[in-house]
C-alpha positions in Angstrom: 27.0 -197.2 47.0 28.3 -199.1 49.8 26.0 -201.2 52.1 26.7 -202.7 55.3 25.4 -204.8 58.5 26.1 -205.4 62.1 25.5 -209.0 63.1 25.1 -209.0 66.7 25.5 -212.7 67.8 25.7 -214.8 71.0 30.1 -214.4 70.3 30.5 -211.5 68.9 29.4 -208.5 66.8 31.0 -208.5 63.4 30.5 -205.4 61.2 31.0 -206.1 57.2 31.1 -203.1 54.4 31.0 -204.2 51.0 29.9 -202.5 47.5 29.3 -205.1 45.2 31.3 -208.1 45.8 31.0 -210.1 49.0 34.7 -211.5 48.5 36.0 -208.3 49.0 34.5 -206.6 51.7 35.5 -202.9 52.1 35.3 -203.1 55.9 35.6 -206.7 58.0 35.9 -205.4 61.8 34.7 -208.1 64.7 34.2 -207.3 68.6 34.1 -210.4 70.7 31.3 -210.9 72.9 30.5 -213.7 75.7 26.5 -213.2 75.7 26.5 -216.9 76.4 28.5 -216.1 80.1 25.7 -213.4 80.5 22.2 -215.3 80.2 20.9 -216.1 83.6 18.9 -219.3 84.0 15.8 -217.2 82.9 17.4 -216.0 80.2 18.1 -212.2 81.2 20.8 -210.6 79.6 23.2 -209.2 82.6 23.7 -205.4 83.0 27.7 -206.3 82.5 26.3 -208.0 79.1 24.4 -204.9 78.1 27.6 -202.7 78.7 29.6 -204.9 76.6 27.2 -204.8 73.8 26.7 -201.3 73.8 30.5 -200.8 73.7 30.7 -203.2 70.7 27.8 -201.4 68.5 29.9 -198.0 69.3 32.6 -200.0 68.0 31.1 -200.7 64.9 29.2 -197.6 64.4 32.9 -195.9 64.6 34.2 -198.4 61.9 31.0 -197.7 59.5 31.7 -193.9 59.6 29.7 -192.6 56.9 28.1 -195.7 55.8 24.9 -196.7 56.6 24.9 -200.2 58.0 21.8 -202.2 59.1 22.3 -203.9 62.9 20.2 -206.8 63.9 20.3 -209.0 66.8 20.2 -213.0 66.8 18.3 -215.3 68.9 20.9 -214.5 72.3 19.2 -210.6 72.4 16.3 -211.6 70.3 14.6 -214.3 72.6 16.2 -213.0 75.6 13.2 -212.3 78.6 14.6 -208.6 78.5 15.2 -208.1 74.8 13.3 -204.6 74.6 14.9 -203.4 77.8 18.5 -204.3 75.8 17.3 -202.6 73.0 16.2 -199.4 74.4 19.7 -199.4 76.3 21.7 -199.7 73.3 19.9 -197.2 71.3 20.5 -195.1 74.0 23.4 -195.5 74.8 25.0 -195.8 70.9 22.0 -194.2 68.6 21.9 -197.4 67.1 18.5 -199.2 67.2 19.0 -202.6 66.8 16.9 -204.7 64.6 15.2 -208.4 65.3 14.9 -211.0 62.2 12.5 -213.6 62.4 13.0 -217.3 62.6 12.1 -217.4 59.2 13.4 -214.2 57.7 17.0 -215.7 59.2 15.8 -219.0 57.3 15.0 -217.2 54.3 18.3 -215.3 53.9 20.5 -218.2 54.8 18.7 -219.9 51.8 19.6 -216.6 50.0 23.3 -216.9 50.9 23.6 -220.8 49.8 22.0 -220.5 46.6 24.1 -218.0 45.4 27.6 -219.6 46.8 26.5 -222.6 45.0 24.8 -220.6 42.2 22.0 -222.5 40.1 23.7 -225.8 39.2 22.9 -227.2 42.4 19.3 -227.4 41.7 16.8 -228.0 44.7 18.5 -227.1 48.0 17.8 -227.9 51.4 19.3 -225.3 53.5 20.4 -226.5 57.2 21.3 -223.5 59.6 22.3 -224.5 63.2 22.5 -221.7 65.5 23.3 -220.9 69.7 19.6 -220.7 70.2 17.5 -222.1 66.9 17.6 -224.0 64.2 16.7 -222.6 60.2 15.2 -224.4 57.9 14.4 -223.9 54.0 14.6 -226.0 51.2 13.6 -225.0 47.7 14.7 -224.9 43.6 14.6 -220.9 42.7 15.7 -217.6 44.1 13.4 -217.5 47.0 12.6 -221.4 49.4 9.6 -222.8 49.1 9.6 -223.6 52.9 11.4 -221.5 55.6 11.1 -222.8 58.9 12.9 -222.2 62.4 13.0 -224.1 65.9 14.1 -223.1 69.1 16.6 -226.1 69.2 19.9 -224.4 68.8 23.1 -225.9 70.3 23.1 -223.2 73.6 19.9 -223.8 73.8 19.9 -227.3 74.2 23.0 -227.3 76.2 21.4 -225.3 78.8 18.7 -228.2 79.0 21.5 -230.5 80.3 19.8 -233.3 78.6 22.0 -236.6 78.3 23.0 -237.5 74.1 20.2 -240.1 74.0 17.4 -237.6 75.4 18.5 -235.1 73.3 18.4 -237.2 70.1 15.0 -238.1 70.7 13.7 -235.1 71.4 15.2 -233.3 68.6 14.2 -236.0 66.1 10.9 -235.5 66.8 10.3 -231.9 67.0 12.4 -231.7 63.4 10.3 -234.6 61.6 7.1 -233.0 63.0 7.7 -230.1 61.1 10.3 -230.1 58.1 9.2 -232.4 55.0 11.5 -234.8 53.9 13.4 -234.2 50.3 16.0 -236.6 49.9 16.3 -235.6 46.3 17.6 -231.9 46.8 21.5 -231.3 47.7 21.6 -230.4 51.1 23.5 -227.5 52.3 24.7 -227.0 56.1 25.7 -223.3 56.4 26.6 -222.5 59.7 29.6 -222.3 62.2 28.2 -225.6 63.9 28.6 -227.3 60.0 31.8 -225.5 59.8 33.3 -226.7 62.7 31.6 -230.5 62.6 32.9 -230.6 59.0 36.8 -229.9 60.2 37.0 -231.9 63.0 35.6 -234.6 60.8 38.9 -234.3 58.7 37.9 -231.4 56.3 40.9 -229.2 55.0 40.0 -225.4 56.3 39.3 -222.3 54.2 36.8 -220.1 52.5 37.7 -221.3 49.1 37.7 -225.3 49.8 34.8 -227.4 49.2 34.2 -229.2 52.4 31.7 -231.8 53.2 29.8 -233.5 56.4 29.1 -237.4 56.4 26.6 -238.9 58.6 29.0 -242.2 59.2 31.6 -239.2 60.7 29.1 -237.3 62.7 28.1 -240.8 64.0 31.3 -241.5 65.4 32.6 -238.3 66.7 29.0 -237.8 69.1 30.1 -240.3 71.7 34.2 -239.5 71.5 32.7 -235.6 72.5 30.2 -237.0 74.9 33.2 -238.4 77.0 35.3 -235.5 76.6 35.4 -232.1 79.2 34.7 -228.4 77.7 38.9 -228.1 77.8 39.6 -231.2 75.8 36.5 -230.6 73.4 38.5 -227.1 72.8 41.4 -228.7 71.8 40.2 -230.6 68.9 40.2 -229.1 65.3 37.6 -226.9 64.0 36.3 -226.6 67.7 36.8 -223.2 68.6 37.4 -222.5 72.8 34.1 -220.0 73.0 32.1 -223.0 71.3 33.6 -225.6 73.0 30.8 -226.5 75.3 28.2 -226.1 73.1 29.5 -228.6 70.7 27.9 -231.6 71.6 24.2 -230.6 71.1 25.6 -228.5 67.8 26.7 -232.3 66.4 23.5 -233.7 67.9 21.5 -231.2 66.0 23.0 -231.3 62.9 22.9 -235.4 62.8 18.9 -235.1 64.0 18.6 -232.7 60.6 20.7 -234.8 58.2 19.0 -238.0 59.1 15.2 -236.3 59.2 16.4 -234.3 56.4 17.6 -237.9 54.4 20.9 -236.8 53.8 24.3 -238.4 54.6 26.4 -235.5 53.2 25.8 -231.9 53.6 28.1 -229.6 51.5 29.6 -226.9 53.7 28.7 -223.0 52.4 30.8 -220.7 54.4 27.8 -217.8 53.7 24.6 -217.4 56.0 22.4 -215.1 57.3 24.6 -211.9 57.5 26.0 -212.9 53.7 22.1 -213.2 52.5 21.1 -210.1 53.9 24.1 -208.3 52.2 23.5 -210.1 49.4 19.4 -207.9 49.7 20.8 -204.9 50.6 23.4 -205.0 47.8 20.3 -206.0 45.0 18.1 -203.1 46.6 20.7 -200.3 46.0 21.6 -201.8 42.5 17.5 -200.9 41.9 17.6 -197.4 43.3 21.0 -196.7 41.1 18.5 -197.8 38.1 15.8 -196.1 39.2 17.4 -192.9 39.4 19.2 -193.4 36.2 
């Protein structure tokens, strides 16, 4: 049986099908979204923002056809001050009722997603997830982490603080070293866009396939060379995508607040997260049923 899920983020709403084997998805189908341009300063999501999220579920849903696919929301709808309202709008409006992960559950599956792209030879993992709004956490040494964990200290979000590099630093260091224990001994994994994008304008070589890495000594330098740069210049460096462009700077502060708390001078790079760890559930679930029924 095929499975599926709709991944509505802060930049778009990307739909992936698969049966059995995440490398080959059956259906890959993405609709861009700009929920970024449509967050007011108390962090209402705009009626022209609710239009163009309905439009992109019905999108999807189209795509899916027949298959069932389960839709969940990110921080941008999720910790939005009208999240219900959005909701009930889009299951309206589409028939699709959008579903909310936790912090944790999001922290959990990413830890999911890097354990099995790295499969059991990398041993204790510490599982680094830098999102628009929050930041996952979970570190751990078998199937499931020991510790799942998320802050509200994603890159939008702490753009929209218009904190200076130095303020933001400090107030990330602390709230991370408050709550994440340090474990210097596991291999720490960065699996987000943010990590993705740090790691390539940092010199790594781009694609699915590649092993990529992120050094501290890198991140280091490239904070103050982004710090002087505008949004247009920022989006004209590799790996930094335009839509991201201005939310770069507290990604790279974020990520070097969680290596160094973290103890880690290299992250290796997974290019699977939450969506992958999900599928990754869904897929194990209907292999159960399938045996059940047999």
């Amino acid at each position: 049986m095929s499975v599926g899920v709709l991944d509505v983020g802060c930049f778009s709403a990307h739909l992936v099908v698969v049966e059995r084997d995440l490398m080959r998805p059956l259906v890959s189908h993405k609709v861009r979204l700009r929920l970024d341009r449509e967050l007011d300063s108390d962090g209402v999501i705009s009626r022209d923002g609710i239009e163009s999220l309905c439009a992109a579920v019905l999108a999807a849903r189209k795509k899916a056809g027949d298959v069932p696919f389960l839709p969940f929301a990110t921080s941008s709808v999720r910790d939005s001050s009208n999240a219900d309202e959005v909701m009930c709008k889009v299951a309206r409006r589409t028939g699709v009722e959008l579903k909310v992960l936790s912090g944790k559950e999001e922290a959990r599956f990413s830890y999911t997603a890097a354990r099995h792209w790295f499969g059991w030879g990398a041993g204790p993992m510490v599982v680094l997830d830098v999102g628009g709004g929050t930041v996952e956490l979970a570190s751990g040494s078998g199937v499931e982490p020991d510790f799942a964990l998320s802050l509200p200290l994603g890159a939008r979000t702490l753009t929209r603080t218009g904190l200076n590099v130095q303020d933001m630093r400090a107030e990330v260091g602390e709230r991370i070293s408050e709550a994440f224990p340090r474990d210097d001994s596991a291999r720490a994994i960065g699996c987000s866009k943010v990590f993705e994008q740090l790691a390539r304008l940092a010199g790594a070589r781009n694609g699915t396939y590649v092993a990529r890495q992120l050094r501290l000594k890198d991140l280091e330098k490239w904070i103050p060379r982004l710090a002087k740069l505008s949004v247009r210049e920022r989006a004209a460096l590799p790996g930094i995508s335009r839509h991201r462009a201005q939310q770069s700077l507290a990604g790279a502060v974020v990520a070097e607040a969680l290596m160094k708390v973290s103890g880690h001078d290299v992250v290796d790079i997974s290019p699977w997260s939450t969506k992958e760890g999900l599928l990754l559930d869904l897929v194990e679930r209907s292999r159960s049923r399938r045996e059940s029924a047999a």
